[in-house]
Gaussian input, Z-matrix of N, CA and C with variables (Angstrom, degrees):
# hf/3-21g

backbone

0 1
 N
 C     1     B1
 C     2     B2     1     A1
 N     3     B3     2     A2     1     D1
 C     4     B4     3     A3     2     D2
 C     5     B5     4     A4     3     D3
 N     6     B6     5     A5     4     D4
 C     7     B7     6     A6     5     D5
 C     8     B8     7     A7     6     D6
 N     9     B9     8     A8     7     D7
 C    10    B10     9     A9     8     D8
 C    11    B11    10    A10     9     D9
 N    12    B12    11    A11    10    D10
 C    13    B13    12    A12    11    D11
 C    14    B14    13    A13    12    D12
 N    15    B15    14    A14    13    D13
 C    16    B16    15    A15    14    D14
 C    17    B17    16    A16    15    D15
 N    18    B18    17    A17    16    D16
 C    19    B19    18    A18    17    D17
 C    20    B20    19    A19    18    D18
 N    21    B21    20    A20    19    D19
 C    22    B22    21    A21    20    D20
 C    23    B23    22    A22    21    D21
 N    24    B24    23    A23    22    D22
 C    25    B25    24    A24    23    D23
 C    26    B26    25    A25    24    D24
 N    27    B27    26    A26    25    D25
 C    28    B28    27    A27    26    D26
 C    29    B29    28    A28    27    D27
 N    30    B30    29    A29    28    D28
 C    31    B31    30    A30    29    D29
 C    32    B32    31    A31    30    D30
 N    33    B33    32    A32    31    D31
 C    34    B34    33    A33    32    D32
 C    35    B35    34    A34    33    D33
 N    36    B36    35    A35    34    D34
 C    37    B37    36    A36    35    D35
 C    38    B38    37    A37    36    D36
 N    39    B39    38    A38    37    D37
 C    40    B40    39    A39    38    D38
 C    41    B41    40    A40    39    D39
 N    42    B42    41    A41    40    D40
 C    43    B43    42    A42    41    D41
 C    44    B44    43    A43    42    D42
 N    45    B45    44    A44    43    D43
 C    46    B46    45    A45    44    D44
 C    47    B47    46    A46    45    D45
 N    48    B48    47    A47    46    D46
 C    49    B49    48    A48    47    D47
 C    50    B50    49    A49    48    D48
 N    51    B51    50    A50    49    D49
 C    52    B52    51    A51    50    D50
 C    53    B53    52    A52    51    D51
 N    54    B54    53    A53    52    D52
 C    55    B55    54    A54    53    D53
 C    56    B56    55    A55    54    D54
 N    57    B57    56    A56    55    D55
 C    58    B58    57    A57    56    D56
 C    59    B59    58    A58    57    D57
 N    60    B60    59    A59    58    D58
 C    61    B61    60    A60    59    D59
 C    62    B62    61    A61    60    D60
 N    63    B63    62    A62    61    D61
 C    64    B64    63    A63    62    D62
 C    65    B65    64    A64    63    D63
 N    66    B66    65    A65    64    D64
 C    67    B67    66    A66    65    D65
 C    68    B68    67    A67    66    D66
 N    69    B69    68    A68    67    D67
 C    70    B70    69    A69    68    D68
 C    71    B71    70    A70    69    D69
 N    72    B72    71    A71    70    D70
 C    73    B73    72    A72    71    D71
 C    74    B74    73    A73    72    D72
 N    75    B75    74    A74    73    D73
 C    76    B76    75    A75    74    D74
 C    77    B77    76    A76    75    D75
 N    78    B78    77    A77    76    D76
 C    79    B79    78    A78    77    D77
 C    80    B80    79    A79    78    D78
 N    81    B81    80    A80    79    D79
 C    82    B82    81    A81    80    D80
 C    83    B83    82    A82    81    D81
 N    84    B84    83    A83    82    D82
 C    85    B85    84    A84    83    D83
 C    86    B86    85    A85    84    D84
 N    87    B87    86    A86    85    D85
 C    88    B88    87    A87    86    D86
 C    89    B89    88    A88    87    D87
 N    90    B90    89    A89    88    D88
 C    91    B91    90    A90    89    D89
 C    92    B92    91    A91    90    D90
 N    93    B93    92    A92    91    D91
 C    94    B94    93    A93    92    D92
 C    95    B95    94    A94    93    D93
 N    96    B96    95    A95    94    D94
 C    97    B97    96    A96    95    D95
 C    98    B98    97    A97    96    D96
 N    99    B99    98    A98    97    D97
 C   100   B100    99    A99    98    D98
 C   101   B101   100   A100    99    D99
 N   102   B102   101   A101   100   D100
 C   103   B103   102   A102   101   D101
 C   104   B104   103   A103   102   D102
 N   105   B105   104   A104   103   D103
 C   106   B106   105   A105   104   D104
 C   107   B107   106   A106   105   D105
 N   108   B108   107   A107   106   D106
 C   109   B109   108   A108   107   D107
 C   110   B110   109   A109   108   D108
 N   111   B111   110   A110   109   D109
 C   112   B112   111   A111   110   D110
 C   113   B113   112   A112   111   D111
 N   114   B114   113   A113   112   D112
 C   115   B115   114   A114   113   D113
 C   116   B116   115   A115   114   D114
 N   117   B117   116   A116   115   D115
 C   118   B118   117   A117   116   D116
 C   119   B119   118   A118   117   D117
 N   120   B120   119   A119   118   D118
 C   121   B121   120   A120   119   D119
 C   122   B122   121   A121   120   D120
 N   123   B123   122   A122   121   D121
 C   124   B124   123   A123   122   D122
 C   125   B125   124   A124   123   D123
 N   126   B126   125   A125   124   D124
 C   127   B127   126   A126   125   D125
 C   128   B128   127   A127   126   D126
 N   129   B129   128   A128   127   D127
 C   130   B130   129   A129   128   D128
 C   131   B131   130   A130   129   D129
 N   132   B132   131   A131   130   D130
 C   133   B133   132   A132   131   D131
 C   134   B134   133   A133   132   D132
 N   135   B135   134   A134   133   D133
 C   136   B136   135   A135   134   D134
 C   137   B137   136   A136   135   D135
 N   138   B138   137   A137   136   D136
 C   139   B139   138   A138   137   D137
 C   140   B140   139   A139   138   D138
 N   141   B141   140   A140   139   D139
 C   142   B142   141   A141   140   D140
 C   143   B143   142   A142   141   D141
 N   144   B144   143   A143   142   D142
 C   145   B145   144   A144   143   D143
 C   146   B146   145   A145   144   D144
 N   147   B147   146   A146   145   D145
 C   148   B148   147   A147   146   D146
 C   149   B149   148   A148   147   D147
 N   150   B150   149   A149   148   D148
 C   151   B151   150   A150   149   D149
 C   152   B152   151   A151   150   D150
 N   153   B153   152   A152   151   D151
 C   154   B154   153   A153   152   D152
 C   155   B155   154   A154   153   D153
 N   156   B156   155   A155   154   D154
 C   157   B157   156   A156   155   D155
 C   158   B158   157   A157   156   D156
 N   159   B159   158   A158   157   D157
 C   160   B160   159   A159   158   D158
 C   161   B161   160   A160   159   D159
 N   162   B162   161   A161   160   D160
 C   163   B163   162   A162   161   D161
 C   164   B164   163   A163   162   D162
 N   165   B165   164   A164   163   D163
 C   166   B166   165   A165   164   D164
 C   167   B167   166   A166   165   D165
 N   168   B168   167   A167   166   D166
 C   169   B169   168   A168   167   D167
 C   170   B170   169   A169   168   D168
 N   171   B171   170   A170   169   D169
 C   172   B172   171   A171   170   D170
 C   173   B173   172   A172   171   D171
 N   174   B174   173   A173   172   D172
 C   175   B175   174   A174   173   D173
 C   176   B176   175   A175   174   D174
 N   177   B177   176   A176   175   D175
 C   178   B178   177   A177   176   D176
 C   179   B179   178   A178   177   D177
 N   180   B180   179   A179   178   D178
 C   181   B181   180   A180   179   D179
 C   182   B182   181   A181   180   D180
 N   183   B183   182   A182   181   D181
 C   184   B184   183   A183   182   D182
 C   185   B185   184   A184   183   D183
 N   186   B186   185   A185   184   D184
 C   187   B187   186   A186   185   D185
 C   188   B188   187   A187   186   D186
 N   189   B189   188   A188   187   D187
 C   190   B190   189   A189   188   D188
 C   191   B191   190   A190   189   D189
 N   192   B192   191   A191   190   D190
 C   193   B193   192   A192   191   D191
 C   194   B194   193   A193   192   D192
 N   195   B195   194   A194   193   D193
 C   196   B196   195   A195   194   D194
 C   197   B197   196   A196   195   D195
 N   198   B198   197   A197   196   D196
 C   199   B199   198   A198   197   D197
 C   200   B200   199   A199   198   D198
 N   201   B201   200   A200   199   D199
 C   202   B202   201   A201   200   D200
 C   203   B203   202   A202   201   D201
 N   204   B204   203   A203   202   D202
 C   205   B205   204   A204   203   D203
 C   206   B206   205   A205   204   D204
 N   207   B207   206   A206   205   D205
 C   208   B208   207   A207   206   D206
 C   209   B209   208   A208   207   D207
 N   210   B210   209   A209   208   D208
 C   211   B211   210   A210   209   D209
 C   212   B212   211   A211   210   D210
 N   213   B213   212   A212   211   D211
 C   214   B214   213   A213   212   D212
 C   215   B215   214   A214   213   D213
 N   216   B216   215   A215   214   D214
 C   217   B217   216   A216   215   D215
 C   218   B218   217   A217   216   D216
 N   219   B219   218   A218   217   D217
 C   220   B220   219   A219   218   D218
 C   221   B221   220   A220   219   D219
 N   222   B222   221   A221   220   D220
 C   223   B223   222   A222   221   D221
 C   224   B224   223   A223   222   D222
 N   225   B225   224   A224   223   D223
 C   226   B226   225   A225   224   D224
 C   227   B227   226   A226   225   D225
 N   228   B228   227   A227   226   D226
 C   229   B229   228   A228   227   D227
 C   230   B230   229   A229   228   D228
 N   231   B231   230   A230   229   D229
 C   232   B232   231   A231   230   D230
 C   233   B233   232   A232   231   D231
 N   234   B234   233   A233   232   D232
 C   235   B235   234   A234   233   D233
 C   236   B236   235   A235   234   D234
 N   237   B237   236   A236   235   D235
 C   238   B238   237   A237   236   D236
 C   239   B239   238   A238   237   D237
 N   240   B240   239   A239   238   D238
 C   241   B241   240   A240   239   D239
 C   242   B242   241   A241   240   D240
 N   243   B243   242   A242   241   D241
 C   244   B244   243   A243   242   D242
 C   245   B245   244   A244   243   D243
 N   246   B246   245   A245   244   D244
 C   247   B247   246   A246   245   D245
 C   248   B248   247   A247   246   D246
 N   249   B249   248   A248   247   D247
 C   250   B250   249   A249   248   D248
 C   251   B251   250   A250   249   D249
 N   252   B252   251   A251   250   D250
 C   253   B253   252   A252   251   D251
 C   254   B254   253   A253   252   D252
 N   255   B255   254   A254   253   D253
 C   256   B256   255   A255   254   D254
 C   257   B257   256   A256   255   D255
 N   258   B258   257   A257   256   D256
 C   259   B259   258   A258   257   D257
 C   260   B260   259   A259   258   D258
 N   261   B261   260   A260   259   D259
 C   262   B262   261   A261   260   D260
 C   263   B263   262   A262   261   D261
 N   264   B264   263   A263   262   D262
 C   265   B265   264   A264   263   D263
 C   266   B266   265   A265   264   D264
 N   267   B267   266   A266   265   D265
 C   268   B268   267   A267   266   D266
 C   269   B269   268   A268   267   D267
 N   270   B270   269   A269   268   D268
 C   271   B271   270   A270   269   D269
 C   272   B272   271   A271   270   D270
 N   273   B273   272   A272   271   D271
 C   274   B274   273   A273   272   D272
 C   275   B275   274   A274   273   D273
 N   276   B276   275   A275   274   D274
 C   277   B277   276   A276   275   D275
 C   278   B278   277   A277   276   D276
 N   279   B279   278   A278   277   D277
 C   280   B280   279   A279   278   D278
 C   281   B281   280   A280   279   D279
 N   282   B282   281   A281   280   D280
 C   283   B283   282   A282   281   D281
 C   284   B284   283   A283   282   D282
 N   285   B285   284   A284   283   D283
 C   286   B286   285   A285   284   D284
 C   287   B287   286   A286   285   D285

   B1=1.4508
   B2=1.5247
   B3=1.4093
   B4=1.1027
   B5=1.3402
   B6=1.3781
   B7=1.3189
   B8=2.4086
   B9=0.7658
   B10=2.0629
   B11=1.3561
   B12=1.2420
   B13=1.5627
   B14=1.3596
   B15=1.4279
   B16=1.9201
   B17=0.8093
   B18=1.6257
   B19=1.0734
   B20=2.1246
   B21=1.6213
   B22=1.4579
   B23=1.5937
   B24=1.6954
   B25=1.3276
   B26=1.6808
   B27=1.2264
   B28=1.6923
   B29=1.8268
   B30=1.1744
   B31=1.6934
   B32=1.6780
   B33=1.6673
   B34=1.9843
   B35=1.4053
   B36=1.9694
   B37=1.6801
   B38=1.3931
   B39=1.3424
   B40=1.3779
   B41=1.6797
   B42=1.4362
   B43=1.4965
   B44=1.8888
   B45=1.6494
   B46=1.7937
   B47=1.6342
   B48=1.3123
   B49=1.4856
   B50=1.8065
   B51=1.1948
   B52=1.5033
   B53=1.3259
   B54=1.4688
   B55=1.4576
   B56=1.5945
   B57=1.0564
   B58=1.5640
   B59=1.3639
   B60=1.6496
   B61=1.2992
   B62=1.8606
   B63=0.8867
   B64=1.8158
   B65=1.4146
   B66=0.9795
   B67=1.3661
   B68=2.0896
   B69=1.4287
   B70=1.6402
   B71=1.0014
   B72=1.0971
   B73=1.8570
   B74=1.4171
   B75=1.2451
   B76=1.5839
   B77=1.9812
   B78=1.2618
   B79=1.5473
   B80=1.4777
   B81=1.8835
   B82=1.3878
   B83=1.5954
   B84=1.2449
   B85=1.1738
   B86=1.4289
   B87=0.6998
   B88=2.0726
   B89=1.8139
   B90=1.5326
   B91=1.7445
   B92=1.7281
   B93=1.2702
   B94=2.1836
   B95=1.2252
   B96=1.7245
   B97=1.8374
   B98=1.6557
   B99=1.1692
   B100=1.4496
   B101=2.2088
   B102=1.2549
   B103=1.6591
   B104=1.9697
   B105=1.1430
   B106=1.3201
   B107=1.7129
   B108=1.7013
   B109=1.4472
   B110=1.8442
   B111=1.1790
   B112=1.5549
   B113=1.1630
   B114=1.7783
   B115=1.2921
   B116=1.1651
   B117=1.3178
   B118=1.3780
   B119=1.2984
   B120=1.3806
   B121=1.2018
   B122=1.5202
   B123=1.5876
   B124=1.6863
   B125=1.5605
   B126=1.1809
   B127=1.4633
   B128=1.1798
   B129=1.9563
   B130=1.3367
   B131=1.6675
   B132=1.1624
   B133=1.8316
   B134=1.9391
   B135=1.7506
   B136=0.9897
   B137=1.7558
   B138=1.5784
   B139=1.6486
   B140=1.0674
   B141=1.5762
   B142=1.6349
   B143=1.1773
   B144=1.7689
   B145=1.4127
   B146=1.7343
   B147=1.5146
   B148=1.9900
   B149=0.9719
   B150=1.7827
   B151=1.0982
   B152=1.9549
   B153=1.3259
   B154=2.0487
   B155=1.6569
   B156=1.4008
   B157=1.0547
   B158=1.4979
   B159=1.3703
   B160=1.3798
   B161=1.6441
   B162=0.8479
   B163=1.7075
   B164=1.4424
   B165=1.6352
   B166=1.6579
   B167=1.5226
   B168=1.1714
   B169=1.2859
   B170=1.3842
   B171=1.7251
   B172=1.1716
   B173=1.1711
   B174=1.4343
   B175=1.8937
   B176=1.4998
   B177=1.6812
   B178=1.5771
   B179=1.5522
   B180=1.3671
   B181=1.4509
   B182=1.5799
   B183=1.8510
   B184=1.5333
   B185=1.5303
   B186=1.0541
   B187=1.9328
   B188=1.4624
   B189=0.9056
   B190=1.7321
   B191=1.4663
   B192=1.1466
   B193=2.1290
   B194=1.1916
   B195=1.5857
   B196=1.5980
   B197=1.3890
   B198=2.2054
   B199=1.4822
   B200=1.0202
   B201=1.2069
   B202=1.9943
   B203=1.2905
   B204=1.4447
   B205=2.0508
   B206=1.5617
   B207=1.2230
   B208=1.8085
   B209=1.6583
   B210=1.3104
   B211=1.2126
   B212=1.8131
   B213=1.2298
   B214=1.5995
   B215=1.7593
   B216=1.5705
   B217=1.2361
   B218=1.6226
   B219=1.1184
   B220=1.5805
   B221=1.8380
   B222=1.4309
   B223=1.7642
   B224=1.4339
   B225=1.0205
   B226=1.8522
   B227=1.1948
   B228=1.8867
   B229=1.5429
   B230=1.7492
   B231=1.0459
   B232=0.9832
   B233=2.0160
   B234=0.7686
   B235=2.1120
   B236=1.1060
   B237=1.3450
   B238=1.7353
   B239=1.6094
   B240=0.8165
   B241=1.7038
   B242=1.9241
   B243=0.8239
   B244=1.5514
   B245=1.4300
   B246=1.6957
   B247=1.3652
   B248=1.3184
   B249=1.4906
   B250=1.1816
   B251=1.8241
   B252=1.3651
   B253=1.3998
   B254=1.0622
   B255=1.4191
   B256=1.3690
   B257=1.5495
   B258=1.4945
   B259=1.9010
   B260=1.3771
   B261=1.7976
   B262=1.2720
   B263=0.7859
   B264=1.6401
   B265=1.0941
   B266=1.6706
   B267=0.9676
   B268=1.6865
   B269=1.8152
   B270=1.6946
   B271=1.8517
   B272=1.5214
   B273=1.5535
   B274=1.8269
   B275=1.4883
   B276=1.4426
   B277=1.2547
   B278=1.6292
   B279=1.4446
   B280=0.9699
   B281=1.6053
   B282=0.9009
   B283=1.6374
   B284=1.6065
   B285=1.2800
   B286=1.6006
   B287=1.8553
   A1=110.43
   A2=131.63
   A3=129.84
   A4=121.93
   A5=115.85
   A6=127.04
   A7=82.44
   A8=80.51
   A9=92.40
   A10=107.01
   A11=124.12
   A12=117.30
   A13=87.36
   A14=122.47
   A15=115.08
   A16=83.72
   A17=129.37
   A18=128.72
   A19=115.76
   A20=95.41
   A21=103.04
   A22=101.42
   A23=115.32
   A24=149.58
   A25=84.01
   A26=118.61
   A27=159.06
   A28=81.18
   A29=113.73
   A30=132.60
   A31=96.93
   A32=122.09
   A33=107.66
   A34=105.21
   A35=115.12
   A36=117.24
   A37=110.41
   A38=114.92
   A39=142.63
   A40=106.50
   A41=106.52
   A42=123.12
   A43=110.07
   A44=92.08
   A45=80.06
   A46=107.63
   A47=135.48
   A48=145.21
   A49=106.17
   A50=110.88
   A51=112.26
   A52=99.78
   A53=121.69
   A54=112.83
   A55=120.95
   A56=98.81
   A57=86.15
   A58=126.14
   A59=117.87
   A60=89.36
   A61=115.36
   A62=103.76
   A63=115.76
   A64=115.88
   A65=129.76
   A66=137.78
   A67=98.43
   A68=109.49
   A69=110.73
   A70=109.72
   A71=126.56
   A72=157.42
   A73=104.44
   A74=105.40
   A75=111.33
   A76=115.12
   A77=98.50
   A78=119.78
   A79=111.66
   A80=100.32
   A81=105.50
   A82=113.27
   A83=125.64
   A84=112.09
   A85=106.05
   A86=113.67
   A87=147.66
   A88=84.20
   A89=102.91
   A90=92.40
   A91=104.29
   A92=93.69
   A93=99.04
   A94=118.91
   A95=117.56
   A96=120.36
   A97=92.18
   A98=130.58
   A99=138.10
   A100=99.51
   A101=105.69
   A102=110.68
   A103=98.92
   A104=109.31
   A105=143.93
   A106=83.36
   A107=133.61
   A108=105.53
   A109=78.52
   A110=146.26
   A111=123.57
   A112=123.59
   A113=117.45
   A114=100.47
   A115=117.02
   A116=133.49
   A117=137.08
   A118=127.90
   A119=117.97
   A120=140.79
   A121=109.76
   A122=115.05
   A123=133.03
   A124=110.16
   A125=109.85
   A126=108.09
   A127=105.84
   A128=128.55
   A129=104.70
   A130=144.26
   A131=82.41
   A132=107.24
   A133=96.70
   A134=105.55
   A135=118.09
   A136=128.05
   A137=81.93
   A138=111.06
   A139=109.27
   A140=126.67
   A141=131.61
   A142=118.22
   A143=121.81
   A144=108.69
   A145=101.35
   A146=107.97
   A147=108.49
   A148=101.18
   A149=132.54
   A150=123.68
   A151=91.63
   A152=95.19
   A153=91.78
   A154=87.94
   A155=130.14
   A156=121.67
   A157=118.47
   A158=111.42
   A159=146.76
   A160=102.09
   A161=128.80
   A162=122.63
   A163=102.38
   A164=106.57
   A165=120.67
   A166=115.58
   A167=121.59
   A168=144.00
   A169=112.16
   A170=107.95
   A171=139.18
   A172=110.94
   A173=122.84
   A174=127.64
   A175=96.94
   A176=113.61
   A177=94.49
   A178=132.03
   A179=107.32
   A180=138.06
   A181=112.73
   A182=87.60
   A183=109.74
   A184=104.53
   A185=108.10
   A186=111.18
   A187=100.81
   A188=113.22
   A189=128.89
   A190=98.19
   A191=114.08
   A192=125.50
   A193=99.21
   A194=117.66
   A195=135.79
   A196=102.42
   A197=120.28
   A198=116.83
   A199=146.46
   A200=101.65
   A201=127.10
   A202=102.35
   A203=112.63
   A204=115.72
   A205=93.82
   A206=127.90
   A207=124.71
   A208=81.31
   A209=143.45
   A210=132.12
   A211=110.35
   A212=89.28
   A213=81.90
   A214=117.57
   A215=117.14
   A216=130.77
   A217=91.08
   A218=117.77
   A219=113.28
   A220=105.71
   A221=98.27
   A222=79.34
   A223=106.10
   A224=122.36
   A225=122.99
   A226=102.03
   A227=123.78
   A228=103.06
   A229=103.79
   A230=133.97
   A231=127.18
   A232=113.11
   A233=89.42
   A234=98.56
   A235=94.39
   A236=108.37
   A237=86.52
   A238=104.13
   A239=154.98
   A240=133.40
   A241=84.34
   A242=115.02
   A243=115.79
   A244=112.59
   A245=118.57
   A246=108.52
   A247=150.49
   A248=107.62
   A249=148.55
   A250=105.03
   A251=113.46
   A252=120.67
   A253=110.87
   A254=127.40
   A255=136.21
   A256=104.56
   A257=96.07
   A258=112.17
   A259=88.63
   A260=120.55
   A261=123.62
   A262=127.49
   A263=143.23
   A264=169.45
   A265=99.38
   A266=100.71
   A267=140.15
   A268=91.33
   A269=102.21
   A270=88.41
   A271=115.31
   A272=123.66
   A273=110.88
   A274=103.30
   A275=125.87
   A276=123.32
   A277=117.27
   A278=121.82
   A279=123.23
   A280=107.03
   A281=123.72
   A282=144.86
   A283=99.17
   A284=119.45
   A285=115.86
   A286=144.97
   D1=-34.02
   D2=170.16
   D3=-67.12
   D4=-32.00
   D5=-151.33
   D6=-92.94
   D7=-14.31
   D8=175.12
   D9=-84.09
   D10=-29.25
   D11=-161.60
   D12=-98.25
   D13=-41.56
   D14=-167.27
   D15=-55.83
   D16=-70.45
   D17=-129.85
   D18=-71.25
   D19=-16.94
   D20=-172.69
   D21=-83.95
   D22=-35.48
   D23=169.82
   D24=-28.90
   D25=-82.30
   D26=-137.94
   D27=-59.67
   D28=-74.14
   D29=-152.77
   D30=-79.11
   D31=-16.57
   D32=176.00
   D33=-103.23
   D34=-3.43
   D35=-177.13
   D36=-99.96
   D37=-27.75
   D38=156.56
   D39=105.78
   D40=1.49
   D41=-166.10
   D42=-146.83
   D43=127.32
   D44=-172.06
   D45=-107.16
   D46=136.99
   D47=171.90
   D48=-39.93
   D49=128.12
   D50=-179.87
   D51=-46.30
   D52=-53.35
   D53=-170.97
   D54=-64.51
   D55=-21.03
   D56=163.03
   D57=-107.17
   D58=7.12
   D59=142.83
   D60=-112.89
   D61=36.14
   D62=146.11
   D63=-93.56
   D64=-40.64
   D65=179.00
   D66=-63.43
   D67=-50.43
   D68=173.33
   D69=-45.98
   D70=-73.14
   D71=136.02
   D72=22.14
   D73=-65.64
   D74=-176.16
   D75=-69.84
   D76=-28.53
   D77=-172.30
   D78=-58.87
   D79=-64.59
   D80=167.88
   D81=-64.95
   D82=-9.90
   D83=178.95
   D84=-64.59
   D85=-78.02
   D86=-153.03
   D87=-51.88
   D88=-49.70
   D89=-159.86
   D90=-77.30
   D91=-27.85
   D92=-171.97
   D93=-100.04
   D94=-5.70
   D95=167.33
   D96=73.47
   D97=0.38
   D98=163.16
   D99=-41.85
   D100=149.60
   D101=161.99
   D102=-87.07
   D103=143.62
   D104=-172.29
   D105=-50.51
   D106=-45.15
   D107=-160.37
   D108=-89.79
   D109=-52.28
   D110=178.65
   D111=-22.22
   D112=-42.74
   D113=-170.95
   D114=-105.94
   D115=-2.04
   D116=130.19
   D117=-25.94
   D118=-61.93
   D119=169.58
   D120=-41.83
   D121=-61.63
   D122=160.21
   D123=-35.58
   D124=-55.56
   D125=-172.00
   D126=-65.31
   D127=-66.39
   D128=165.08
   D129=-14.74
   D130=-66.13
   D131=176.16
   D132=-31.27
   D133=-68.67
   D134=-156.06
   D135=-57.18
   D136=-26.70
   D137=-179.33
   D138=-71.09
   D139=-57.70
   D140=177.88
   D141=-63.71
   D142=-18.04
   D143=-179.46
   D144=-86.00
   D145=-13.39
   D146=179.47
   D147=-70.44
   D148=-26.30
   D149=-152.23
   D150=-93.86
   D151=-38.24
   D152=-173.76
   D153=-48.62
   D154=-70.66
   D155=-133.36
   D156=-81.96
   D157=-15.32
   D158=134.91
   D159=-28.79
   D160=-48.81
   D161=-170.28
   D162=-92.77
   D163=-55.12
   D164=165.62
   D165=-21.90
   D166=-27.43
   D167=-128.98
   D168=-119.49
   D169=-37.48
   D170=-169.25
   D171=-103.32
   D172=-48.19
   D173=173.25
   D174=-58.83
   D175=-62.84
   D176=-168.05
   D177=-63.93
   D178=-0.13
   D179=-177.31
   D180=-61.43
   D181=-60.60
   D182=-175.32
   D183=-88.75
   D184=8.20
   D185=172.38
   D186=-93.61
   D187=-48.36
   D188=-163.79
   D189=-65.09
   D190=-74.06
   D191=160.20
   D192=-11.56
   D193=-82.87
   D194=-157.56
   D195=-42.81
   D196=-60.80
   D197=168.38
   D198=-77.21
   D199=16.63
   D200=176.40
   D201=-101.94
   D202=-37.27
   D203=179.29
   D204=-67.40
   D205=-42.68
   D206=-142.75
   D207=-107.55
   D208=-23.79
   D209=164.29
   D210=-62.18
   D211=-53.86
   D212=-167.69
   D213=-76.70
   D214=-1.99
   D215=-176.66
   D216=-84.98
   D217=-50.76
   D218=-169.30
   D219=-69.02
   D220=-24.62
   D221=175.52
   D222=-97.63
   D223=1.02
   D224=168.01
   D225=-74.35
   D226=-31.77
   D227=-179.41
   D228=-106.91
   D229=9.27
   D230=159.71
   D231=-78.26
   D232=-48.02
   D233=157.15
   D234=-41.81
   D235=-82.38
   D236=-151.92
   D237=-72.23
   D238=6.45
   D239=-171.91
   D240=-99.81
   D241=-57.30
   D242=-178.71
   D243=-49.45
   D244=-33.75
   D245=148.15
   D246=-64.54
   D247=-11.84
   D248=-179.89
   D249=-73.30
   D250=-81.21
   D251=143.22
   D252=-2.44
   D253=-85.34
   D254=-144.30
   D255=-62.53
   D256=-60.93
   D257=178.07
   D258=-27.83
   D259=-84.63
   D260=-163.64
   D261=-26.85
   D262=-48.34
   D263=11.99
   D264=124.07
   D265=-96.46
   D266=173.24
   D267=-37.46
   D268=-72.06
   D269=-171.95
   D270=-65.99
   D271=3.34
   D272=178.58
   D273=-112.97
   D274=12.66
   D275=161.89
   D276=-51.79
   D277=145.07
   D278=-176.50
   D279=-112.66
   D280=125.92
   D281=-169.86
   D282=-62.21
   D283=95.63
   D284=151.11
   D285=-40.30

């Protein structure tokens, strides 16, 4: 759970404190029998791929936004012209 918060800490500051990733460092050590520069090395690794997917994450975000705005703009003007229609429509009816 800690090693979740640096690490979430790490990917919303955009930059992580040496000590915490020495403190990571030490984590994967102890739990993976890794040497202290391996798991350093690991933690790096681990950080830059949160950060790709972290962005990954963010373009398709602001893609999705962009065709939900231009989706829902085209059916706001398809409404109204079809309301437009209708009025027309509606005022040349002839009364039975």
């Amino acid at each position: 759970a800690e090693a979740a918060a640096i690490l979430a800490n790490a990917l919303s500051d955009g930059d992580t404190a040496s000590a915490d990733r020495t403190y990571l460092a030490q984590i994967v050590s102890t739990r993976t029998g890794l040497s202290p520069n391996d798991a350093a090395q690991r933690v790096s690794d681990v950080i830059a791929q949160a950060r790709q997917a972290a962005d990954a994450a963010r373009k398709a975000t602001a893609r999705l936004l962009l065709w939900t705005f231009l989706a829902l703009l085209i059916g706001a003007f398809c409404a109204s012209y079809a309301a437009t229609i209708g009025g027309r429509q509606r005022d040349h009816m002839k009364a039975l």
